[in-house]
N, C-alpha and C positions, 0 to 999 in steps of 0.2 A: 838308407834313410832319406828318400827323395820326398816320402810327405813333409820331413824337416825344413826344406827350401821353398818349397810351393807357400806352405802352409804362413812359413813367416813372413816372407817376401807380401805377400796378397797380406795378414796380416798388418804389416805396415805402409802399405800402397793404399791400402783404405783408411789409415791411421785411427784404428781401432782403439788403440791403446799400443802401453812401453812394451816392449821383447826384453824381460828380464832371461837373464841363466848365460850362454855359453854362446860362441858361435856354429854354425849347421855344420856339420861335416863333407860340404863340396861332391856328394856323391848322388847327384842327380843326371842320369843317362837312362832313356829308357832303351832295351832292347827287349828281340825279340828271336827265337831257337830259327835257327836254319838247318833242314836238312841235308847230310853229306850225302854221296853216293854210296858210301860204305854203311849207311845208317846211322851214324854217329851225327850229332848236332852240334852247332857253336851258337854262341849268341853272338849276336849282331848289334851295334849302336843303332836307334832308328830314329829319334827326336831328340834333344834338349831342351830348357826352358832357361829364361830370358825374363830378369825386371823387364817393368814398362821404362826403364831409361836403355832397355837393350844391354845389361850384362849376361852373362854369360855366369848360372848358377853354379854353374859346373867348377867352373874356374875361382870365381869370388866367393860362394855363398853368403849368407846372411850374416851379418855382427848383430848382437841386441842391443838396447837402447841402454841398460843396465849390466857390465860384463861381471858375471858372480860366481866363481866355480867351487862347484862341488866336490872335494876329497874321498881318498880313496875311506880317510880317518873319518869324516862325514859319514858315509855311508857305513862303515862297519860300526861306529856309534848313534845310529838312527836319527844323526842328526840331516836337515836341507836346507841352505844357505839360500837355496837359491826360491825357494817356496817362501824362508823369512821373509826375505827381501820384497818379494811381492804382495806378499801381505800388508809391509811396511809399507810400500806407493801407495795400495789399493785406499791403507787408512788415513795417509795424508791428505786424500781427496773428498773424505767425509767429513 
């Protein structure tokens, strides 16, 4: 999920608007396949990403501005708490 980190982090460093829904799931490492001598490959860590205050996504991830979570009962009755909810700011602001 590492567009989850980038994506909101840069989202609110530009302060676009609120991060309604959940916090990121902390799994931003990129790698990359290395070759063994047996032919076999491992992946590698090769970069992480970094707020512009220098955290460490990996470690912290993102929190939203609005914490909303979605159920497992939600989703089996087509209902999204976290979709209401934004909807709900968006029309506060009109």
């Amino acid at each position: 999920m590492s567009d989850a980190e980038v994506t909101s982090q840069g989202f609110k460093a530009l302060k676009l608007g609120q991060i309604v829904g959940n916090g990121t799931y902390r799994w931003i490492i990129f790698t990359s396949g290395v070759g063994l001598v047996d032919g076999s490959a491992v992946r590698m860590p090769g970069w992480g990403c970094y707020s512009l205050e220098g955290k460490d996504l990996e470690m912290t991830g993102v929190e939203p501005d609005i914490k909303v979570l979605n159920s497992f009962s939600d989703k089996v009755n087509g209902r999204d708490p976290q979709l209401d909810r934004a909807i709900e700011e968006i029309l506060k602001k009109l």
